[in-house]
C-alpha positions in Angstrom: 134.5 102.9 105.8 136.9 101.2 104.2 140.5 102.2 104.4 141.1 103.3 100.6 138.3 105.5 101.3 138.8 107.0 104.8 142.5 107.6 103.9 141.5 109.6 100.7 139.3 111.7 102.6 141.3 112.3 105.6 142.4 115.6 104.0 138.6 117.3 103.2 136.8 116.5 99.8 138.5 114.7 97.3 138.9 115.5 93.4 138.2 113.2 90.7 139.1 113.3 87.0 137.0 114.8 84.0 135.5 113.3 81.0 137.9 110.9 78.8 135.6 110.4 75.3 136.4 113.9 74.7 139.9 114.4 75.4 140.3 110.7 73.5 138.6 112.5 70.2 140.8 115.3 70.6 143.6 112.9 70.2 142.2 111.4 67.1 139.7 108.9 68.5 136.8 109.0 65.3 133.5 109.3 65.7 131.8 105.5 66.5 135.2 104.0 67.1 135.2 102.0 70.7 137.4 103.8 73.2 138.6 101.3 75.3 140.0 99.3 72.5 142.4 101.9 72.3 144.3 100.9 75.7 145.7 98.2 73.4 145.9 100.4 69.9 146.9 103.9 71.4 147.9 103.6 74.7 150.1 106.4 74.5 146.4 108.6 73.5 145.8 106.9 76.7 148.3 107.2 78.9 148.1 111.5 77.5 144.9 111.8 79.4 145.3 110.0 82.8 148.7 112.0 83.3 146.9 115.3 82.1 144.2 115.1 84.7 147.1 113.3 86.8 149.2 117.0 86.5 145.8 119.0 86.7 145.3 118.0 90.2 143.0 115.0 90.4 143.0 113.0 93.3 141.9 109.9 92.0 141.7 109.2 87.7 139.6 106.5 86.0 140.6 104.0 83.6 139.5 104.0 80.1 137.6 100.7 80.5 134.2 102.2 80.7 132.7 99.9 77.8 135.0 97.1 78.5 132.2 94.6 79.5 131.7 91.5 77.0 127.9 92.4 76.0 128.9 95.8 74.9 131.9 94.7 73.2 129.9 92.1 71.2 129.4 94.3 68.7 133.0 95.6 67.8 136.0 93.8 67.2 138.1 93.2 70.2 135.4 91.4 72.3 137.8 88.7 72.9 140.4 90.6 74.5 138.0 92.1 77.1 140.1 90.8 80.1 143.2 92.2 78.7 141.3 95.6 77.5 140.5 95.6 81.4 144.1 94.7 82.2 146.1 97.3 80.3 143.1 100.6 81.2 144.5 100.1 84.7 147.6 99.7 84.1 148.0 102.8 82.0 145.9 104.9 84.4 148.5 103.5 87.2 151.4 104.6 84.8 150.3 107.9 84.4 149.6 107.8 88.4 152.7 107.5 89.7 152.1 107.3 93.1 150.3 111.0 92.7 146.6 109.7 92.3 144.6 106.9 93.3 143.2 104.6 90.3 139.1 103.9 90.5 138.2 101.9 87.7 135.6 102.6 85.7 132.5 100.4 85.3 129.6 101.8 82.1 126.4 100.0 81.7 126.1 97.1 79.1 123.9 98.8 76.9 121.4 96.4 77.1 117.6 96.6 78.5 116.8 94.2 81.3 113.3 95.0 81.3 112.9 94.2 77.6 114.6 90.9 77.7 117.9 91.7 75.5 119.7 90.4 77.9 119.2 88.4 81.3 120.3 88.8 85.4 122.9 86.2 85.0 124.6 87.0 81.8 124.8 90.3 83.0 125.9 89.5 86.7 128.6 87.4 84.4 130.1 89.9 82.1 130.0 93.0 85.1 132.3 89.5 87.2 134.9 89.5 84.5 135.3 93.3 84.3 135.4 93.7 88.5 137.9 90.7 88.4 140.5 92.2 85.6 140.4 95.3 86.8 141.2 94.5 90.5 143.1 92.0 89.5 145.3 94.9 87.6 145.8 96.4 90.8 143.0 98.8 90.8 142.8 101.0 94.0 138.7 100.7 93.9 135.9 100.2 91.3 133.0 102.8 89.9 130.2 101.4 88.3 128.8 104.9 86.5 126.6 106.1 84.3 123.5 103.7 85.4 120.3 104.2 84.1 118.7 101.3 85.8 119.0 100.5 89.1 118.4 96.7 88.6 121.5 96.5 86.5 123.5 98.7 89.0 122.7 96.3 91.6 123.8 93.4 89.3 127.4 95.2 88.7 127.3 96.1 92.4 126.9 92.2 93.2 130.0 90.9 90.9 132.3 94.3 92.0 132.0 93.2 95.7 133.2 90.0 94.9 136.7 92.2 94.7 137.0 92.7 98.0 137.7 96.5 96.7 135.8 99.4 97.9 132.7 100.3 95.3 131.3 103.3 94.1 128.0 103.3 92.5 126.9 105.9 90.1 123.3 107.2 88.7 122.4 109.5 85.9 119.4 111.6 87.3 117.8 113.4 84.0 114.6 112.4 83.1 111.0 113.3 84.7 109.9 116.9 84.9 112.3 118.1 87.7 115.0 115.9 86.2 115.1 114.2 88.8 114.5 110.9 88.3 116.4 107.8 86.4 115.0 106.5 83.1 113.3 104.2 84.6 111.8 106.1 87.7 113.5 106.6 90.6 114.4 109.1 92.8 118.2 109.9 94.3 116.4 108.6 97.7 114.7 105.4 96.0 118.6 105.2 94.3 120.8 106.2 97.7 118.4 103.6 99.6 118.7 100.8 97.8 122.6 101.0 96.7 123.7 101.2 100.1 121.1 98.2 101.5 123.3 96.6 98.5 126.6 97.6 100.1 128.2 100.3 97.4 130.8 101.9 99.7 130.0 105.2 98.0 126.7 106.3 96.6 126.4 109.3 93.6 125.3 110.6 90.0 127.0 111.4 87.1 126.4 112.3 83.8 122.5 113.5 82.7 122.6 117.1 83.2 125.2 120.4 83.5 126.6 121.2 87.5 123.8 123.6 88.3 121.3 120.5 88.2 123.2 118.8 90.8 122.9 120.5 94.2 119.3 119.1 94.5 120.4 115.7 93.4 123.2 116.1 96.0 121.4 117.3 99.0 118.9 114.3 98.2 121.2 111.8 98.1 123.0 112.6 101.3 119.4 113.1 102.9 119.0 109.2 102.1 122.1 107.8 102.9 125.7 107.5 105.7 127.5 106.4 102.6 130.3 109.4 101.1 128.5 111.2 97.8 130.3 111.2 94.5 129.2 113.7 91.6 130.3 113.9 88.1 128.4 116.7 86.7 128.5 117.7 83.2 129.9 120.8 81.8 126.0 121.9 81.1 124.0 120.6 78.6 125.7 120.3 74.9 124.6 121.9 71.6 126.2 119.7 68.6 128.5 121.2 65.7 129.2 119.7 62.9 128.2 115.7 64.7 130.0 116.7 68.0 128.8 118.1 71.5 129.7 121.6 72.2 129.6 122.5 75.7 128.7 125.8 76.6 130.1 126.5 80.8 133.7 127.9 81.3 136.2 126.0 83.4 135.8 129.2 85.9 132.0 128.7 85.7 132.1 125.0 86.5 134.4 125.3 89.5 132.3 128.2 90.3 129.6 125.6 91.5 131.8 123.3 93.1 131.6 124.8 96.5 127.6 124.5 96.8 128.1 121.0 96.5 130.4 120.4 98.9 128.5 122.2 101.3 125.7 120.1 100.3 127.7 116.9 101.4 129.7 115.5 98.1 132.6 114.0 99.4 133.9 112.8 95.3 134.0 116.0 92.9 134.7 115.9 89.5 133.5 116.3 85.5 131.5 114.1 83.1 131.0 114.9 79.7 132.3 118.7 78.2 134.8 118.3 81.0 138.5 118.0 80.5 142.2 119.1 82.6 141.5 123.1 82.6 138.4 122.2 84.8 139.7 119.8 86.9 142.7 122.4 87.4 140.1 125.1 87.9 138.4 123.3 90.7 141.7 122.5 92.2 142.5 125.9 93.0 138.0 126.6 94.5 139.1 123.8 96.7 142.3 125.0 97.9 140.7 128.6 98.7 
């Protein structure tokens, strides 16, 4: 295991961070605008919500560069600065840091369908090699490719991330099929486990998709198929939308509440996706120290 890794664990499980869309909208990010551009607009928005999960009790915080690849920032302005987009979402996450967290950048999909043509291996393998070398070169503490609905494309980010040298987490959203179980584009957390780790992720997991109470199956499965740590960023349960935004309906308390089934289950990584923000990160902080 590498060292980033083994000394983070060394303790017992490790918490992550919450989501950052959400807690950027609370500070004024509007509906549609890009987030990551505001590393470079609003970096003190930023900076707000890496030290409020930073204070909360998170272990390790992401970067706000999870759209900050060239084929999804060809359609917005700003997709010329994508290096230094990269650049400054790790620096402010290592700001807010201080020392007290580690910083795992964060790697999103390009938004783009491989199986339909819209875009190809290589310019893909390209754009996911700029990202990975920005953000290391930042001084990033390890990369997380998340949010992946297709395992091709995972593999593809996985493949330019490596090139780092940094340790690599690889994420999967597991929502679709009858048992919700599956990727969109069929697999299951053993097909997903299997395959990431023959590809050398360093740390295998699911985030996003569906609320907590979804995930201890997805968890047990995954550490059924693999020797590689887990890392799971539920939701905080599936959203109803008000007014053009998601309204989550699980408590902080309720949220936490799962955490410990998960552990148990073999998660290694625990944090929030979306609905998630500091007063669930700080709720799980004090399940993990009971």
């Amino acid at each position: 295991m590498h060292t980033t890794l083994a000394h983070l664990l060394s303790n017992g499980p490790v918490l992550t961070d919450g989501a950052w869309g959400t807690q950027l909208q609370a500070r004024g990010l509007g509906i549609g605008e890009f987030p990551d551009l505001w590393n470079l607009t609003h970096p003190e928005q930023v900076l707000q919500v890496a030290r409020a999960y930073v204070d909360a009790g998170s272990q390790i915080i992401l970067t706000n560069t999870f759209g900050a690849n060239r084929i999804r920032m060809a359609e917005h302005t700003g997709a010329e600065r994508v290096e230094e987009i990269n650049r400054r979402g790790v620096e402010l996450s290592r700001q807010a840091a201080q020392g007290r967290a580690a910083v795992f950048a964060s790697i999103g999909p390009s938004g783009k369908l491989l199986l339909s043509g819209e875009v190809s291996e290589d310019e893909l393998r390209d754009a996911f090699r700029q990202q990975a070398r920005a953000l290391a070169e930042a001084g990033a503490d390890a990369l997380v490719i998340e949010t992946m609905t297709d395992l091709a494309e995972a593999k593809l980010a996985l493949t330019a991330a490596r090139e780092t040298s940094l340790p690599v987490v690889v994420c999967m959203v597991f929502d679709s099929g009858k048992a919700k179980d599956r990727t969109m584009m069929g697999n299951t957390p053993e097909q997903a486990a299997a395959a990431l780790t023959a590809a050398g992720a360093d740390v295998v997991g699911a985030n996003c998709g569906q609320g907590i109470e979804g995930f201890a199956t997805i968890c047990g499965r995954l550490r059924a198929a693999t020797d590689r740590s887990i890392w799971l960023k539920p939701n905080a349960g599936l959203p109803t939308i008000v007014e053009g935004r998601a309204r989550y309906n699980v408590s902080p308390e309720g949220f936490a509440g799962a955490v410990p089934e998960l552990l148990r289950l073999g998660a290694g990584f625990v944090g929030g996706c979306c609905g998630t923000g500091p007063e669930f990160i700080a709720s799980a902080a004090r399940v993990l120290k009971r």
